[in-house]
C-alpha positions as CSV (number, residue, x, y, z in Angstrom):
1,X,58.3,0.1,-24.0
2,X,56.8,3.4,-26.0
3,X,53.9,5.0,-26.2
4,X,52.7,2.6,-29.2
5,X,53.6,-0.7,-27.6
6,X,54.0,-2.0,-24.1
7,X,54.9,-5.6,-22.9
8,X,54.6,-7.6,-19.7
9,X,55.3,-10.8,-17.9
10,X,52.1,-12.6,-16.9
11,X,53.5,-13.3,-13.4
12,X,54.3,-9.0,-13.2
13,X,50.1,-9.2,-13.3
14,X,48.6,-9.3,-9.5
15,X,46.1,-12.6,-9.4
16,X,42.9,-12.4,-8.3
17,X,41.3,-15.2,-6.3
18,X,37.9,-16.1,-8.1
19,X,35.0,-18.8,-8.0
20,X,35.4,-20.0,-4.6
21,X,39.6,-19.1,-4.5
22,X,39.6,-22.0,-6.9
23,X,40.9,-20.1,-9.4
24,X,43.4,-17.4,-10.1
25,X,42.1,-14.5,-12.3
26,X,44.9,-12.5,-14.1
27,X,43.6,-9.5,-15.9
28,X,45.6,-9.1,-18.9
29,X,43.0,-6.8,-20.5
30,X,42.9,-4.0,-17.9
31,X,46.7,-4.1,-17.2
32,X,47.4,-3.0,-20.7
33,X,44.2,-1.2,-21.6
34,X,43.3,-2.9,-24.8
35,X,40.2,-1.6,-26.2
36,X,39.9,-4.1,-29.0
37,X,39.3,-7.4,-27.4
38,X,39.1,-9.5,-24.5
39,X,42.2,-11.2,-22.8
40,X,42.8,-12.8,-19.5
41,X,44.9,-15.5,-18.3
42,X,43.4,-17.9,-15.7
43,X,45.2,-20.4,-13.2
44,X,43.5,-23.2,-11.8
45,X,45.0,-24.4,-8.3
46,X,44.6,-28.0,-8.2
47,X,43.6,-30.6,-10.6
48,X,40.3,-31.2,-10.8
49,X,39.2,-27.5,-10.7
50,X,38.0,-25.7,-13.5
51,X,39.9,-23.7,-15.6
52,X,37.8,-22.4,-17.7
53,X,33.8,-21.9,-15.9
54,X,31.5,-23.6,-17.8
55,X,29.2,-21.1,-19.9
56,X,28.3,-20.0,-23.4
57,X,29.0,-16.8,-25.2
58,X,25.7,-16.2,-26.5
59,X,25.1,-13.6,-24.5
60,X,27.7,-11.1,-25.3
61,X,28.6,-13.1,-29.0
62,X,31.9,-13.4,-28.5
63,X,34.1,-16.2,-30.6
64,X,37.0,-17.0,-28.3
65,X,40.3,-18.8,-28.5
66,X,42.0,-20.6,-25.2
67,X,45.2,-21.3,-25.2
68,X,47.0,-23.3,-22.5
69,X,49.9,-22.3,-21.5
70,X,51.2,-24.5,-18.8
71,X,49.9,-28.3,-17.4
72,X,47.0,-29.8,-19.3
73,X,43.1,-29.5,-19.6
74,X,40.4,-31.2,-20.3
75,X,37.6,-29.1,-22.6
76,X,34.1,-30.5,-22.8
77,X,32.5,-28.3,-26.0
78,X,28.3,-29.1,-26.2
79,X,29.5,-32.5,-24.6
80,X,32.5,-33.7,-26.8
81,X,36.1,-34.2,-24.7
82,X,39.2,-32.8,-26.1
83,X,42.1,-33.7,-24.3
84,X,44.5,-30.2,-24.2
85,X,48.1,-30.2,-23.2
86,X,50.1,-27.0,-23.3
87,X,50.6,-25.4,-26.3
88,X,47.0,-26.2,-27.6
89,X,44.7,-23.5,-28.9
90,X,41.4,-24.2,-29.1
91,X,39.1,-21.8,-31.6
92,X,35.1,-21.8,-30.4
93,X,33.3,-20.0,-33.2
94,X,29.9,-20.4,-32.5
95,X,29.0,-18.5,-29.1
96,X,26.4,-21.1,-28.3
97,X,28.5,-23.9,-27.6
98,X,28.3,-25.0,-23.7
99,X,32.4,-24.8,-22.8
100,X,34.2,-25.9,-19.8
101,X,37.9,-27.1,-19.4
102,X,39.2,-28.7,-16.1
103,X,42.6,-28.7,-15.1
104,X,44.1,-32.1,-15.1
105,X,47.2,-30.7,-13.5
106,X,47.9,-28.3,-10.5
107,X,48.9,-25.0,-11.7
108,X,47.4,-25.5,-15.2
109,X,47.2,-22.1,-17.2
110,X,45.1,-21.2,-20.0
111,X,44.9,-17.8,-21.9
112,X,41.2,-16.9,-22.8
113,X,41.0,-14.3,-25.9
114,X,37.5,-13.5,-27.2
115,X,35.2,-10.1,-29.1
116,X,32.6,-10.0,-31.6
117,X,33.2,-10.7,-35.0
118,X,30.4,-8.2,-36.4
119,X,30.0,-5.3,-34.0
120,X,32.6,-3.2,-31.7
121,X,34.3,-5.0,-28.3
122,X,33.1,-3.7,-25.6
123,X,34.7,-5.1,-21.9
124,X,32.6,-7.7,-20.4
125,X,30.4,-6.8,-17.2
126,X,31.9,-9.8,-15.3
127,X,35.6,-8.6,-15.4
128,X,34.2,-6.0,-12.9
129,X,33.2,-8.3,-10.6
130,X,36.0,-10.4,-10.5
131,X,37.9,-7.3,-10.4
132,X,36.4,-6.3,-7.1
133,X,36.4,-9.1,-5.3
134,X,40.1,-8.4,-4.2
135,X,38.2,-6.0,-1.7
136,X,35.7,-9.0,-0.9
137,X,39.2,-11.2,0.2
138,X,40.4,-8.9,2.4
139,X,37.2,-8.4,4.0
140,X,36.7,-4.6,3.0
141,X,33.2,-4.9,1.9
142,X,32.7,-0.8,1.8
143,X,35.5,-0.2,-1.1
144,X,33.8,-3.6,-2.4
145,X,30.4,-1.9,-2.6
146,X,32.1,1.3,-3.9
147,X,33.6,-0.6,-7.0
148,X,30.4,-2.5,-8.1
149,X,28.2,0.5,-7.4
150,X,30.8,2.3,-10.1
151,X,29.9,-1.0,-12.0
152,X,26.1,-0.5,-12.1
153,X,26.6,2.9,-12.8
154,X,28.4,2.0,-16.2
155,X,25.9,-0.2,-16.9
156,X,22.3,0.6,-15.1
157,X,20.0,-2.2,-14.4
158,X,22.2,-5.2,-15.4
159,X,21.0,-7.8,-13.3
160,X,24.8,-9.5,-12.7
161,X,25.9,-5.7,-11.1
162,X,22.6,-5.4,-8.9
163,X,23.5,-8.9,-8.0
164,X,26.4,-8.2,-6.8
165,X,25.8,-5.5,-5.6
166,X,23.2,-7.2,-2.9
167,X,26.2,-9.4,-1.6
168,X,28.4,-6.3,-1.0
169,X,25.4,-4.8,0.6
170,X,24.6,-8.3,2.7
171,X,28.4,-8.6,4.0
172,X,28.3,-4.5,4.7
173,X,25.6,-4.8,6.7
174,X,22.6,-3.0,4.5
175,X,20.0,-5.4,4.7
176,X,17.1,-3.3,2.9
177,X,19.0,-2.4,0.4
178,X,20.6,-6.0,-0.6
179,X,16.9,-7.1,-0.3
180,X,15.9,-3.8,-3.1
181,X,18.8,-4.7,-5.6
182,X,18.4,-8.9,-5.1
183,X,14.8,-8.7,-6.1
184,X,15.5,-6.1,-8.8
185,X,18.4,-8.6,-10.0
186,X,15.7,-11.5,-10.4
187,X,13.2,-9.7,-12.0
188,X,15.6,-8.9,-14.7
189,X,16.7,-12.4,-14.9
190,X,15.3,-15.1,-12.7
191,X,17.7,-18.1,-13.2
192,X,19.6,-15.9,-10.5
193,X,17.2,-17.5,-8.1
194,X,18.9,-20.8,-7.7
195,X,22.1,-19.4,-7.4
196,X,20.6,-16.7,-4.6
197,X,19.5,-19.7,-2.7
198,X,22.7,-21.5,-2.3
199,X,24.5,-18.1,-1.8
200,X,26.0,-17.5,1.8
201,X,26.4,-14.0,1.8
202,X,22.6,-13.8,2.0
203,X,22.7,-15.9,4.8
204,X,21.3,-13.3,7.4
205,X,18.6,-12.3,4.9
206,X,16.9,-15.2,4.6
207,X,14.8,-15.2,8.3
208,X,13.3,-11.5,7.0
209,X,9.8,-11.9,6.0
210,X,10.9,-9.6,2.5
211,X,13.2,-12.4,2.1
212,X,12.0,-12.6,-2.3
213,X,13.0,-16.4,-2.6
């Protein structure tokens, strides 16, 4: 390794349990500070856990390429099934297409690579969540407020940091202001609301009478 190149095993790279500890988050991007696009590796536990979350990239704009590594997946693109054993790549170009893959195999690992074709990469807000919530495991909910408070302040008023920022605050024991972010999260984007609902770390908020859902 020199200054102009670097490599790295993907098992060197500490996992991050994500969605649930359903899946394993490896951050490929921030362990070798590229700059120029996205890259992470992800590891589903079981079969019948997803792989890949389902979402669409039109949003951020992003054309991404999956490639599984090990086991096999099954991708479901805008509906259509494409059956991917390791070794397959799979190119989504248009950032509107609804994408999920499930793991039809314990272990299964896919490597996500995605950025914009017409504008400068920029590192996705999400990573910074996921990142976190190694403090969320371990039940340190302060340093986990710490980090996504760094978050917001990167990126003021996005409603995915305030979010998140109301769970730290909800586990840490700030009621009023988990209540101030979580409504200042749905007003910038109310489909939040169903997931705020179904969310346990809101658990004690929901008896208050400033409870916003």
């Amino acid at each position: 390794m020199t200054d102009a190149w670097t490599s790295i095993q993907l098992s060197e790279i500490e996992p991050i349990p994500v969605v649930n500890d359903t899946l394993l988050w490896r951050p490929v991007r921030r362990a070798l500070d590229i700059g120029a696009f996205g890259i992470n590796s992800y590891v589903a536990h079981s079969a019948g856990d997803d792989v890949v979350e389902e979402h669409t990239e039109s949003a951020l704009g992003h054309e991404e390429v999956y490639v599984v590594l090990s086991g096999r997946a099954t991708f479901i693109l805008d509906g259509e099934v494409l059956d991917a054993s390791a070794g397959t790549v799979v190119f989504i170009r248009d950032v509107n297409v609804k994408r999920r893959a499930g793991a039809e195999e314990d272990g299964t690992s896919v490597l996500a690579i995605g950025g914009p074709r017409e504008s400068r990469y920029e590192p996705s807000a999400w990573e910074d969540f996921f990142f976190a919530e190694r403090h969320r495991r371990a039940e340190d909910y302060l340093a986990y407020l710490t980090e996504l408070t760094a978050a917001l302040e990167r990126r003021p008023d996005h409603p995915g940091a305030l979010y998140h920022i109301a769970c730290a605050e909800a586990l840490a024991g700030l009621p009023d202001e988990a209540i101030a972010h979580l409504r200042r999260a749905l007003e910038l984007r109310p489909e939040l609301a169903e997931h705020a609902r179904a969310d346990e770390d809101f658990a004690p908020l929901r008896q208050r009478p400033d409870w916003p859902l």
